[in-house]
Backbone as JSON, one array per atom type, in Angstrom:
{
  "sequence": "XXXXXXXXXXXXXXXXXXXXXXXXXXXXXXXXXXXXXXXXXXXXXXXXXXXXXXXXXXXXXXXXXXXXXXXXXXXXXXXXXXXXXXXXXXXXXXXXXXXXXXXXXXXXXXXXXXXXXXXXXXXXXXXXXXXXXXXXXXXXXXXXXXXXXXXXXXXXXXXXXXXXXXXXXXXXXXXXXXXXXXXXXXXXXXXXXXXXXXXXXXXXXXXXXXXXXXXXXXXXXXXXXXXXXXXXXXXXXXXXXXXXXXXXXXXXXXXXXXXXXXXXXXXXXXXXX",
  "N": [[31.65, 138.22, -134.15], [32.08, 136.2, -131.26], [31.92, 132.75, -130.93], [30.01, 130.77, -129.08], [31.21, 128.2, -128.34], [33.35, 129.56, -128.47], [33.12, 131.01, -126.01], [32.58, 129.48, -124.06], [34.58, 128.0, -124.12], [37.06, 129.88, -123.28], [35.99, 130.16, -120.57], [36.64, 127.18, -119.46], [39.42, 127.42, -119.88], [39.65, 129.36, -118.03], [38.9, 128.5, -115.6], [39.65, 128.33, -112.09], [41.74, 127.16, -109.34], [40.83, 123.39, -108.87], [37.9, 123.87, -109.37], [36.96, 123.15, -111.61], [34.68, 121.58, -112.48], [32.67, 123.02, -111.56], [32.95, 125.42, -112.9], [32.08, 123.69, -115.37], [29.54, 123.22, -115.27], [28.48, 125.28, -114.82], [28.97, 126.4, -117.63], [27.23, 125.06, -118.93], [24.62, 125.51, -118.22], [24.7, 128.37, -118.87], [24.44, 127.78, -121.39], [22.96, 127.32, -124.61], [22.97, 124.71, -125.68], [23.48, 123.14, -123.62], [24.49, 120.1, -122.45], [25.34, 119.44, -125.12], [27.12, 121.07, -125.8], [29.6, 120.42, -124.56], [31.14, 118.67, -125.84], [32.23, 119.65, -127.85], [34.07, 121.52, -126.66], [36.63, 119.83, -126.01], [39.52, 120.52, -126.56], [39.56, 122.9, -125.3], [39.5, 121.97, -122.93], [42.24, 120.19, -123.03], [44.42, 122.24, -123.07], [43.74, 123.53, -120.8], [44.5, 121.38, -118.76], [46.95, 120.92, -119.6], [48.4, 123.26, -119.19], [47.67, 123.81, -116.61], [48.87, 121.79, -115.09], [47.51, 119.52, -114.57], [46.62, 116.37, -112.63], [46.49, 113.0, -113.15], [45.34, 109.69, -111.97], [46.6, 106.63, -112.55], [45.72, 103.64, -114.24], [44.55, 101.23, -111.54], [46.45, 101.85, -109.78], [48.06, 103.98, -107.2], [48.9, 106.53, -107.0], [49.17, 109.95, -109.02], [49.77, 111.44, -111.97], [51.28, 113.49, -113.8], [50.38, 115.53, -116.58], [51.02, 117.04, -119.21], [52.51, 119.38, -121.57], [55.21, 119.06, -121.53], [55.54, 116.07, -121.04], [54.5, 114.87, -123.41], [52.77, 112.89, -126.19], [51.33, 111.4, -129.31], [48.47, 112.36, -130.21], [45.81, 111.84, -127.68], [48.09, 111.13, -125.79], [50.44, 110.22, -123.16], [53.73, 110.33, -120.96], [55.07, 109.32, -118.06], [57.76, 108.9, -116.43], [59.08, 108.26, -114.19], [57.32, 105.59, -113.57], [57.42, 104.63, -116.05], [55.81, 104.63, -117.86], [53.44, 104.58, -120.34], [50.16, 106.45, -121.0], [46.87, 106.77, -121.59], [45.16, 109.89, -122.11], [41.32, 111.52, -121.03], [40.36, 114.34, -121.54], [38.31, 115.35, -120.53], [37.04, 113.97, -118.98], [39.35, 113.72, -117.09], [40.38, 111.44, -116.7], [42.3, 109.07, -116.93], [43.73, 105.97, -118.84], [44.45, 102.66, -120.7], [47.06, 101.95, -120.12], [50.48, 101.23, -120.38], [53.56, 99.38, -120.41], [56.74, 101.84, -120.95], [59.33, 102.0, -121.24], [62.38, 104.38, -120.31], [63.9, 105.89, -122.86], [66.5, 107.93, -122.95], [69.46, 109.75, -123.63], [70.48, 111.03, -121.29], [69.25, 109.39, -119.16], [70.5, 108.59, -116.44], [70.65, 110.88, -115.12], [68.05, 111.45, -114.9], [66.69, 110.2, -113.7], [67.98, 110.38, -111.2], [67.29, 112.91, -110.52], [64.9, 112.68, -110.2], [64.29, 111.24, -107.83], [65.69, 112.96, -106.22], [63.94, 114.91, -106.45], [61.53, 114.07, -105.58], [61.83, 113.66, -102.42], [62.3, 116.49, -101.98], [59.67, 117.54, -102.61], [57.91, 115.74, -100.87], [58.8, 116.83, -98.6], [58.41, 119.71, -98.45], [55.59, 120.01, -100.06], [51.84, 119.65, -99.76], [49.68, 117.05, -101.32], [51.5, 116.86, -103.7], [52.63, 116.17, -106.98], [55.24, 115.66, -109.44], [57.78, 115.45, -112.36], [59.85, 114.2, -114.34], [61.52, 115.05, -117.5], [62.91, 114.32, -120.28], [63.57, 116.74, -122.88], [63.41, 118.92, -125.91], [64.35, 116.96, -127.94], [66.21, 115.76, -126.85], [68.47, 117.22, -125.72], [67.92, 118.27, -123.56], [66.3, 118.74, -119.79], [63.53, 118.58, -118.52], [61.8, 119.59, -115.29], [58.96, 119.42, -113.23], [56.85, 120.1, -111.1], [53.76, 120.07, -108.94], [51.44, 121.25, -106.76], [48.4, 121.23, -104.94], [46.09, 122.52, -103.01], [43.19, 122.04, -101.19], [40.14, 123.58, -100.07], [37.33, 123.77, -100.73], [35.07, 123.6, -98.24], [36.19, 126.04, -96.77], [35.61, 127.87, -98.42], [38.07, 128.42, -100.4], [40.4, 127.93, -102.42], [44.07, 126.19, -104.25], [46.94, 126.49, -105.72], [49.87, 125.24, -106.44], [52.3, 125.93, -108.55], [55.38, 124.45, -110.81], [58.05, 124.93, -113.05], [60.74, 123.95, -114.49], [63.75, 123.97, -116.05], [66.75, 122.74, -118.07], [69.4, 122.84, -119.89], [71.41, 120.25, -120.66], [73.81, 120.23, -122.09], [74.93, 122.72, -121.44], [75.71, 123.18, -118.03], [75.34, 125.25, -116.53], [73.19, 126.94, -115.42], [69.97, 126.93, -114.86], [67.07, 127.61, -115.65], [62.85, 128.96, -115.35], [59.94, 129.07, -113.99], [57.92, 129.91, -111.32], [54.43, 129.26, -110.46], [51.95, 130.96, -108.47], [48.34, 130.25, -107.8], [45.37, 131.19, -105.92], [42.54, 131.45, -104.91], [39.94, 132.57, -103.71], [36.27, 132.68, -102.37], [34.72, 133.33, -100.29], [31.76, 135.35, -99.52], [32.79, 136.88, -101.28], [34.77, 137.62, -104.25], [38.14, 136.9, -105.08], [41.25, 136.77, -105.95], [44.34, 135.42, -106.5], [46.91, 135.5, -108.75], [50.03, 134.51, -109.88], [53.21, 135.16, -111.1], [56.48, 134.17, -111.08], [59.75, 135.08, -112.96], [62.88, 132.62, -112.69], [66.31, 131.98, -112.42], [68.76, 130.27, -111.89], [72.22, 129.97, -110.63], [73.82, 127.03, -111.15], [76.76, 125.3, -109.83], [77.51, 122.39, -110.92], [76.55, 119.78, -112.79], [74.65, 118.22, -111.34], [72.17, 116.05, -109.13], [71.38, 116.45, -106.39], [72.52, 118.75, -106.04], [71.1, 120.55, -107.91], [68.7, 120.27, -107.24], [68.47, 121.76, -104.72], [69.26, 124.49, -105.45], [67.09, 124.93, -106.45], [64.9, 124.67, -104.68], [65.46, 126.33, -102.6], [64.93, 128.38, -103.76], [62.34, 128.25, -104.5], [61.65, 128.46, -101.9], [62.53, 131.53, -100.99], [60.72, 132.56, -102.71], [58.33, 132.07, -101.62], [58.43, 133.4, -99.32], [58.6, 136.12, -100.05], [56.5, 136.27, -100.72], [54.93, 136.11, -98.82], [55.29, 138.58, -97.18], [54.68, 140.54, -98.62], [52.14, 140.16, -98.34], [51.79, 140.86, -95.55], [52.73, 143.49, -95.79], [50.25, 144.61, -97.3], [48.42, 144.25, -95.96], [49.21, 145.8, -93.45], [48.79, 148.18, -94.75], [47.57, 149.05, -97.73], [45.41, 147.44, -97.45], [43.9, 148.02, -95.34], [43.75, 150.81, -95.88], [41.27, 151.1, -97.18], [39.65, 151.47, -95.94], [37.36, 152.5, -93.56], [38.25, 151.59, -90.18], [36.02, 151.8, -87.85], [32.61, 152.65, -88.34], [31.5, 156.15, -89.86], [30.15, 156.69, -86.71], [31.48, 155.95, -84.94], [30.85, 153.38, -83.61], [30.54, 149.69, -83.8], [29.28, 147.91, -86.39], [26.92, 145.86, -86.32], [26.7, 143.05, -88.85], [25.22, 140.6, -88.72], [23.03, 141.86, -87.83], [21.54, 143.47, -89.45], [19.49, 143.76, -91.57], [17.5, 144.44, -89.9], [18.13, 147.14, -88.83], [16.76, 150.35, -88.13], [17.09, 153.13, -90.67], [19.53, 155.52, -89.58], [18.84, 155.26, -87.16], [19.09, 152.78, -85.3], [21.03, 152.27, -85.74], [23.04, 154.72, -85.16], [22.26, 155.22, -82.8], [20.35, 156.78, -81.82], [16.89, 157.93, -81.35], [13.77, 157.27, -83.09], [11.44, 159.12, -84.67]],
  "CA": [[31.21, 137.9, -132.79], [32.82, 135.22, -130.72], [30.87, 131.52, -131.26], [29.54, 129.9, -127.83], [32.27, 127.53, -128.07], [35.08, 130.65, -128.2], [33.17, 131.88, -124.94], [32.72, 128.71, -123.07], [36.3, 127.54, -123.98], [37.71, 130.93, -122.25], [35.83, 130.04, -119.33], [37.03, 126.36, -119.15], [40.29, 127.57, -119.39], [39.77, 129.93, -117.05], [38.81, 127.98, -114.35], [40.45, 128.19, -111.13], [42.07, 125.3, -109.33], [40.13, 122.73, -108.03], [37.03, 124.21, -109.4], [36.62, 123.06, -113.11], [33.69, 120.75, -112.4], [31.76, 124.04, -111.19], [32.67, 125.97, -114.16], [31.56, 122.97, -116.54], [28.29, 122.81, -114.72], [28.1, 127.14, -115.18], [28.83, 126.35, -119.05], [26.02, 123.78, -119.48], [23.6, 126.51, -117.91], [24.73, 129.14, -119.97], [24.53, 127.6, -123.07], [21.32, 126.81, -124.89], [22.83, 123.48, -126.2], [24.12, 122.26, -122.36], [25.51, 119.04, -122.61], [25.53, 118.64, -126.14], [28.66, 121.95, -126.6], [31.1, 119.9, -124.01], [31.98, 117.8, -126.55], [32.81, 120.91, -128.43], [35.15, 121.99, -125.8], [37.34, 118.77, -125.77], [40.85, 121.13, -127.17], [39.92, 123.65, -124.42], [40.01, 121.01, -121.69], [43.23, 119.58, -123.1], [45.01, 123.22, -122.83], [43.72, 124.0, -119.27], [44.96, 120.63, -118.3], [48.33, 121.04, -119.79], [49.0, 124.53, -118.83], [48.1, 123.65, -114.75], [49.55, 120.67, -114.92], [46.93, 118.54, -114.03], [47.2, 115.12, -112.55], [45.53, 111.79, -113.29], [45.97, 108.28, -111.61], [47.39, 105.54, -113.37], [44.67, 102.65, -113.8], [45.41, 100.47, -110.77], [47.34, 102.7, -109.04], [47.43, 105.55, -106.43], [49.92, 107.64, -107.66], [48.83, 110.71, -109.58], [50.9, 111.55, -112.78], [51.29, 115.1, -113.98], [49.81, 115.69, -117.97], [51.93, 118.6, -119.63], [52.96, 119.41, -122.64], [56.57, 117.99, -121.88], [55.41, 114.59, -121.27], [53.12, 114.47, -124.38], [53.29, 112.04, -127.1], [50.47, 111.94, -130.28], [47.29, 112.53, -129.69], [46.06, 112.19, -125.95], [49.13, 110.15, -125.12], [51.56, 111.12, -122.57], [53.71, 109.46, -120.52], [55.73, 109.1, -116.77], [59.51, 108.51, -116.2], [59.2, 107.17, -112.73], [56.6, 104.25, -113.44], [58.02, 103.96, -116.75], [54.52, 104.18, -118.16], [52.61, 104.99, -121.35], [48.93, 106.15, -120.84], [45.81, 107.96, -122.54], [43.87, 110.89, -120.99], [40.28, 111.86, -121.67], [40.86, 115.55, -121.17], [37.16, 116.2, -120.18], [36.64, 113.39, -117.64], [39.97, 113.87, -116.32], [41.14, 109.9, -116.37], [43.43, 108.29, -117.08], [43.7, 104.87, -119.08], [45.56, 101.97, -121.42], [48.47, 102.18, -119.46], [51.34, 99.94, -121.05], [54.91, 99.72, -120.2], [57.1, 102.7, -121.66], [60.71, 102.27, -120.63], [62.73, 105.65, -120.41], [65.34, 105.61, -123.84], [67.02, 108.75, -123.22], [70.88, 109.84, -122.93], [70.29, 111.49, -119.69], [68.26, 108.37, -118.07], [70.82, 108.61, -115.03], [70.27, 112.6, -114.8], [66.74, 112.16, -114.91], [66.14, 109.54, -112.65], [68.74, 111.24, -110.47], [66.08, 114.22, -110.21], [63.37, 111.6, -109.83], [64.84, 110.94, -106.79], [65.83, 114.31, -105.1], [62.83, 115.92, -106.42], [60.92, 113.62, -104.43], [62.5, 113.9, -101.23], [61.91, 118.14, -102.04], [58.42, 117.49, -102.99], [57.44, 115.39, -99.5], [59.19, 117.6, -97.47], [57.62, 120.97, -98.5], [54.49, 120.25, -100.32], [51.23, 118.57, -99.7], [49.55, 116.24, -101.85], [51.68, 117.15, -104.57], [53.3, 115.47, -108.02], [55.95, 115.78, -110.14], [57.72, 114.56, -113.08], [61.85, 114.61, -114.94], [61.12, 114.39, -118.53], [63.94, 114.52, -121.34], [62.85, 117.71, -124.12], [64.14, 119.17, -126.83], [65.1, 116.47, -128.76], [67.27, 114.91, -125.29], [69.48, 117.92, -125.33], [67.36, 119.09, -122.22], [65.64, 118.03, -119.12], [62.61, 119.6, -117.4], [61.49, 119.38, -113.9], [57.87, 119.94, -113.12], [56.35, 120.26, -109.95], [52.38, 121.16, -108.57], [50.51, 121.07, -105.7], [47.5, 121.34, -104.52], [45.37, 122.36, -101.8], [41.76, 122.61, -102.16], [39.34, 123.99, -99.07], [35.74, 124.26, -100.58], [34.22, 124.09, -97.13], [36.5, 127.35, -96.36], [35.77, 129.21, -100.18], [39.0, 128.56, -100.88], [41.36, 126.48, -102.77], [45.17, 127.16, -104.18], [47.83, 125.07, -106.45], [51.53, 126.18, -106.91], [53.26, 125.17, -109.6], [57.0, 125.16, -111.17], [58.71, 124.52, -114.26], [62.3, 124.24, -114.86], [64.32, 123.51, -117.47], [68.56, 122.22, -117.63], [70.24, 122.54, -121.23], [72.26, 119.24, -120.61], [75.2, 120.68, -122.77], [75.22, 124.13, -120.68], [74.91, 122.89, -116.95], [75.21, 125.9, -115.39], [71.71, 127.14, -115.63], [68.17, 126.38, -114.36], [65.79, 128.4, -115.81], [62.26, 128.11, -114.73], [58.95, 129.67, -113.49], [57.07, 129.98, -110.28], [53.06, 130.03, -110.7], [50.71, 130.1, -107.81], [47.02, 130.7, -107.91], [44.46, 131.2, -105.08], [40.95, 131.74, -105.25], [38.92, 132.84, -101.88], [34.97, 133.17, -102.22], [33.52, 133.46, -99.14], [30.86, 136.7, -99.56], [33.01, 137.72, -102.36], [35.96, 136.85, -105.35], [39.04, 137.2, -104.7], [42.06, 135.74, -106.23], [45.89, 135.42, -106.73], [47.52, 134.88, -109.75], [50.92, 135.7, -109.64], [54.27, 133.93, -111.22], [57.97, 134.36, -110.34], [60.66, 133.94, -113.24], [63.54, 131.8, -111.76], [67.12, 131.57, -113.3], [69.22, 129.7, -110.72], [73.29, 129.18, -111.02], [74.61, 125.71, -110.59], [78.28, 124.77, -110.03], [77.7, 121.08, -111.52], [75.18, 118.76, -113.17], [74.77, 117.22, -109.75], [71.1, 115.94, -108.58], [71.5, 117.37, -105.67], [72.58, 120.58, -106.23], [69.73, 121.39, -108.59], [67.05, 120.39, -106.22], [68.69, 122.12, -103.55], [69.05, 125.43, -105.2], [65.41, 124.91, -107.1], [64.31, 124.67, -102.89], [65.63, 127.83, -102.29], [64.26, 129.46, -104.97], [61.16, 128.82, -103.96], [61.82, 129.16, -100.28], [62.6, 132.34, -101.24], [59.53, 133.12, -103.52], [57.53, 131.82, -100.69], [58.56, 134.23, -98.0], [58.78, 137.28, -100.61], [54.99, 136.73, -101.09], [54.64, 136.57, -97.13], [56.35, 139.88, -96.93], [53.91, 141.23, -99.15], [50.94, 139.59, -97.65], [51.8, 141.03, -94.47], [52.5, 144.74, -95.82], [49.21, 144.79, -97.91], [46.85, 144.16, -94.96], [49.19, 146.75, -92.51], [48.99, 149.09, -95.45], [46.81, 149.01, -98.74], [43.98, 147.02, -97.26], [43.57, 148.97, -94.04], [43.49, 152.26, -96.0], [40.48, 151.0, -97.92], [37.99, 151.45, -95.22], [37.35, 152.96, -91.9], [38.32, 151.11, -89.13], [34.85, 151.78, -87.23], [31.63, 153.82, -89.52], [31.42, 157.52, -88.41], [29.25, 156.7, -85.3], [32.67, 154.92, -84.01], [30.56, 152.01, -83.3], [31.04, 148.67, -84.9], [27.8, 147.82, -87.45], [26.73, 144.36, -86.42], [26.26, 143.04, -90.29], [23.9, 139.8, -88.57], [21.48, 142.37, -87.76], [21.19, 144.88, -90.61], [18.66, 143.94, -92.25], [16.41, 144.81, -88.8], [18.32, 148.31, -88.77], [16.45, 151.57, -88.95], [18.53, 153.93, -91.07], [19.45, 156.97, -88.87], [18.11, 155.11, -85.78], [19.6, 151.89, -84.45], [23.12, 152.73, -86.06], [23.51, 155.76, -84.19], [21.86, 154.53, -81.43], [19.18, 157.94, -81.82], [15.4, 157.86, -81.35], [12.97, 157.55, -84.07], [10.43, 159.83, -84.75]],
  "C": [[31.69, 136.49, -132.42], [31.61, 133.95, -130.53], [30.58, 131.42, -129.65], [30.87, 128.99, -127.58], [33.45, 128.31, -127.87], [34.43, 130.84, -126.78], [33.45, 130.85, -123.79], [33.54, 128.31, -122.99], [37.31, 128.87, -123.13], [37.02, 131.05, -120.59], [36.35, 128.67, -118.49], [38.14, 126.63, -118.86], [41.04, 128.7, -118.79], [39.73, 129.93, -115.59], [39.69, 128.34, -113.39], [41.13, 127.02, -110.55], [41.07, 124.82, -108.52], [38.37, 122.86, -107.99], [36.61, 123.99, -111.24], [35.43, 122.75, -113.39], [32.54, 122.04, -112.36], [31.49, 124.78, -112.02], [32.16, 125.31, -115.47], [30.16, 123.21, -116.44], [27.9, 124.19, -115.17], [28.15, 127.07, -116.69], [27.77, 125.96, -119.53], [24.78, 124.88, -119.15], [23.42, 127.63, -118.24], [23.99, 129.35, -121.28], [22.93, 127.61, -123.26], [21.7, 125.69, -125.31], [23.16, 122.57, -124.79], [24.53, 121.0, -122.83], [26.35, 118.92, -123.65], [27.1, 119.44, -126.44], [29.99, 121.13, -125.2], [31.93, 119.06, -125.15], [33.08, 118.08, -127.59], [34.18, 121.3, -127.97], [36.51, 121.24, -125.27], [39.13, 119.84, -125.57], [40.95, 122.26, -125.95], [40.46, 123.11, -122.8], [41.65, 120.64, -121.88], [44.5, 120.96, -122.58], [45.11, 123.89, -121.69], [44.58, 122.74, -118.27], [46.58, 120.22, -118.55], [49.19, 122.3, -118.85], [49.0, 124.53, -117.34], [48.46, 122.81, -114.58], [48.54, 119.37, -114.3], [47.05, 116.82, -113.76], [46.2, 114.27, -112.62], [46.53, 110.66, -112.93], [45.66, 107.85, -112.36], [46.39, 104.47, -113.3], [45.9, 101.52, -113.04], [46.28, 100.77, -110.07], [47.18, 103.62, -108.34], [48.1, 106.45, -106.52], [49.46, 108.19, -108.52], [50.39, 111.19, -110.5], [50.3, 112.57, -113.02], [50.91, 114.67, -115.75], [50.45, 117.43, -118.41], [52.1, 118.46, -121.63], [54.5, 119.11, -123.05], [56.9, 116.59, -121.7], [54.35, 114.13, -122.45], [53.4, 113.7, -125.6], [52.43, 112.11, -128.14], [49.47, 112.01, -129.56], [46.81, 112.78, -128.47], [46.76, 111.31, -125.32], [50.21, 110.68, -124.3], [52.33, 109.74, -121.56], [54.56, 109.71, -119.32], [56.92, 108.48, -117.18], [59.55, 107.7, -115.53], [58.64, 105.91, -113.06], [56.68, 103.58, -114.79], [56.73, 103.69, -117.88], [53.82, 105.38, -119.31], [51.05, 105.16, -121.14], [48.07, 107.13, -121.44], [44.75, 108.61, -121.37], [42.47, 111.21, -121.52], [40.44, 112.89, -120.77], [39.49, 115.94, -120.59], [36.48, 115.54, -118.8], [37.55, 113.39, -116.46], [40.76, 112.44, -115.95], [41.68, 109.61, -117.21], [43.25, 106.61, -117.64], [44.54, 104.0, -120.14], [46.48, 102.33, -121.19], [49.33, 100.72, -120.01], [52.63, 100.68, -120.42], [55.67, 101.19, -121.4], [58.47, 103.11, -121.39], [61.63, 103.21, -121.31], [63.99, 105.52, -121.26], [65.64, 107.45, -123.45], [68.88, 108.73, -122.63], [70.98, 110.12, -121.67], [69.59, 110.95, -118.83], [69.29, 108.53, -116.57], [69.98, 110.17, -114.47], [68.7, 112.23, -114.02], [66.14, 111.35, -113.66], [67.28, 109.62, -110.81], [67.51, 112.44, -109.57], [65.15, 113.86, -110.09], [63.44, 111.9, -107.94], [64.69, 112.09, -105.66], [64.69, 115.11, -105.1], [61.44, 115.28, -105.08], [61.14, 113.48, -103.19], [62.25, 115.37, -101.13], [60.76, 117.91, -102.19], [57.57, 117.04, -101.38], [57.82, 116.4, -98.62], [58.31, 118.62, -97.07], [56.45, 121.09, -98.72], [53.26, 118.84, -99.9], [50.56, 117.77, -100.94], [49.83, 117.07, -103.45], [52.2, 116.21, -105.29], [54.04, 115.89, -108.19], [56.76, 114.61, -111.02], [59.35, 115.76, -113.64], [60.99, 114.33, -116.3], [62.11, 114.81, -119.73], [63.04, 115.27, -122.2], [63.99, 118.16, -124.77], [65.09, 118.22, -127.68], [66.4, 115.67, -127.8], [68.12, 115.68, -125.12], [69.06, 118.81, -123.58], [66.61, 118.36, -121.44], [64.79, 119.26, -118.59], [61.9, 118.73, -116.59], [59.95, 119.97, -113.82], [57.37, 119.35, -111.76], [54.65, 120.77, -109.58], [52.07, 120.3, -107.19], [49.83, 121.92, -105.57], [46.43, 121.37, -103.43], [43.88, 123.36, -101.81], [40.69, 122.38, -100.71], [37.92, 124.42, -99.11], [34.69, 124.3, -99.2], [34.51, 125.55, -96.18], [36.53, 128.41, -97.12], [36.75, 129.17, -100.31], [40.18, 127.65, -101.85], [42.54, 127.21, -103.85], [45.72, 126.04, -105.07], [48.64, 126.05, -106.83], [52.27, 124.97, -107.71], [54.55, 125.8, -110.53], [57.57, 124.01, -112.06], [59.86, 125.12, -114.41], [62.82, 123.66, -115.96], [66.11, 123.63, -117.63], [68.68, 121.8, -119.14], [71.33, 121.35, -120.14], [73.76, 119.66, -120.75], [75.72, 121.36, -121.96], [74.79, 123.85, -119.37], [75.71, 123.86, -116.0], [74.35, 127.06, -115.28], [70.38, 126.82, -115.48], [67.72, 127.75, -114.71], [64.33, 128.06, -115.94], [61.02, 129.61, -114.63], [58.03, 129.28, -112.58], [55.81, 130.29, -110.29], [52.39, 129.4, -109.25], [49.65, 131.06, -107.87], [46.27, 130.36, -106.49], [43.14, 131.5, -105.44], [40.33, 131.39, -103.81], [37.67, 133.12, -102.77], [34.31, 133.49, -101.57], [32.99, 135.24, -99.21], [31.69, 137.01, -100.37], [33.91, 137.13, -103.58], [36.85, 137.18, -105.26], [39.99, 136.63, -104.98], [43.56, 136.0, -106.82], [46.15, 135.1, -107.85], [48.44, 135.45, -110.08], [52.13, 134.43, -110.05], [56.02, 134.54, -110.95], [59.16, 133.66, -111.66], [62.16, 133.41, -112.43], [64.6, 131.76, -112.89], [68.33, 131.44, -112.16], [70.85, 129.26, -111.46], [74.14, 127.64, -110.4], [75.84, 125.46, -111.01], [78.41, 123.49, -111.01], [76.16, 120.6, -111.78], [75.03, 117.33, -111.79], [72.74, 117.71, -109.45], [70.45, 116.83, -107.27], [71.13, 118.19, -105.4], [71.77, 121.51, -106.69], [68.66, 121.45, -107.69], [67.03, 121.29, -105.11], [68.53, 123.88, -103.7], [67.34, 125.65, -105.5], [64.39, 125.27, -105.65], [63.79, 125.89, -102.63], [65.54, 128.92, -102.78], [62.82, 130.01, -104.66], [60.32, 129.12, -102.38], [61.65, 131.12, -100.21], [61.4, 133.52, -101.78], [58.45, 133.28, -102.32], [57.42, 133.33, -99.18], [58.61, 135.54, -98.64], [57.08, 137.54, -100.49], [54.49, 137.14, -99.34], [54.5, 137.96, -96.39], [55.0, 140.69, -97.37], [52.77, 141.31, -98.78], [50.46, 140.67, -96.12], [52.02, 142.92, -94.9], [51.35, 145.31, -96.49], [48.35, 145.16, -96.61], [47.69, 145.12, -93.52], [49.12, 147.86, -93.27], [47.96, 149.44, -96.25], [45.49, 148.37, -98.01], [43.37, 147.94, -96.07], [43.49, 150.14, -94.35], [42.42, 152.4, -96.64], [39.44, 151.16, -97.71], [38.49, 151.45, -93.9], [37.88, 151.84, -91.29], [36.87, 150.73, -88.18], [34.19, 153.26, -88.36], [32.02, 154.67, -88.21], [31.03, 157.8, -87.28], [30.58, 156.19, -84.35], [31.64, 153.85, -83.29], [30.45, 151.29, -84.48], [29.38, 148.29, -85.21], [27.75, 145.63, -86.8], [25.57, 143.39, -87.67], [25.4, 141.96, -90.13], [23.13, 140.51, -88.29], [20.69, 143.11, -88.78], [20.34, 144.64, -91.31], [17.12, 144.14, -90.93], [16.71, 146.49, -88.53], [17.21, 149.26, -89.07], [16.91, 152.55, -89.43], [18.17, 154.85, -89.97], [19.07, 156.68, -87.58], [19.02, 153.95, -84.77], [21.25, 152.29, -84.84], [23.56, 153.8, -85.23], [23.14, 155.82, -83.32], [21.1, 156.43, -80.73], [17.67, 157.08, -81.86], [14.88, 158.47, -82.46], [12.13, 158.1, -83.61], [9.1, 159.59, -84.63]]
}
């Protein structure tokens, strides 16, 4: 049988986006030890916060840095390209701290800060308060691109974060391969939620800044308007076959009154007995 800590760690890192805090708070009320099993759950935090890419500001700073598993260094150390910066996470509070210089030794420092560059210029354009991060892997024979954003609507039940990982063998540059994840989560009166990813294998003429960001764009230009497509034939199709139009009376049920209804009487607009 699965411990307390196996169940509440599959719910931490099950969370949705923008909603972790809610599911910590649902763990603690679960449990019978509440506070005391978070501390338990440290390794599950670190894995939900890798795998969505979560971001933490920089002490002293307003820039949000991305936490992955391709900027990770020992323990909870990770670190930024752009600001050049070494810093430690506490995976359960979500901050960020001991930030020290960490200047970028790799062969591909132009490349990367090349794609610093363009990615940010793609990043403002399209998304809102999003991050990203270049980070030399595999030993410097490779670079990956990481991207998220986030947009988070608890006063409308809703909140969303799309995120994308690429990856450029150095040696072999005519290749982007990569993956498209976005998640939604609607609540209002019910649960409801997206989770849906896109793989991506994009050809580039040259190891040009550019060029990568440009097709990487249109990749997910592309992804973007495929889901649209779908969006839009679900709800003239599949959702609309799921339920009447109007109940059998062909009048519309007005669901603020129903709990004043008499069955068989006000709905069909007949006289009680």
């Amino acid at each position: 049988m699965s411990s307390a800590v196996d169940i509440a760690s599959s719910f931490i890192e099950g969370a949705p986006p923008g909603e972790l805090a809610d599911v910590v708070s649902d763990v603690k009320t679960l449990t019978s030890d509440g506070d005391d099993i978070i501390p338990s759950l440290a390794p599950a935090f670190e894995r939900y916060n890798e795998k969505q890419l979560s971001t933490v500001k920089l002490p002293g700073a307003s820039q949000e840095v991305i936490v992955s598993e391709f900027n990770k260094l020992e323990g909870n150390k990770y670190y930024d390209t752009e600001s050049q910066t070494l810093f430690e996470v506490d995976h359960i509070a979500g901050e960020a701290s001991a930030a020290q210089s960490y200047p970028l030794e790799s062969q591909n420092a132009d490349l990367i800060k090349s794609l610093l560059k363009s990615v940010a210029a793609h990043a403002i354009e399209h998304y809102p308060n999003c991050s990203y991060g270049v980070y030399p892997i595999e030993n410097d024979s490779a670079v990956a691109i990481l991207l998220v954003a986030n947009k988070y609507s608890p006063n409308n039940f809703w909140n969303g974060r799309f995120r994308s990982i690429y990856q450029i063998p150095v040696s072999e540059s005519t290749t982007v391969t990569g993956k498209i994840h976005v998640d939604v989560h609607y609540y209002e009166d019910g649960n409801v939620a997206l989770n849906t990813n896109k793989p991506v294998n994009i050809s580039i003429p040259s190891l040009s800044a550019e060029t990568i960001v440009s097709r990487i764009a249109s990749a997910e230009r592309e992804y973007q308007e495929e889901l649209n497509r779908a969006f839009v034939q679900m709800a003239e199709g599949s959702f609309k076959n799921l339920r009447r139009q109007l109940p059998i009376t062909r009048q519309k049920v007005e669901w603020e009154k129903v709990g004043g209804y008499r069955l068989g009487q006000d709905i069909s607009g007949g006289k009680g007995r």
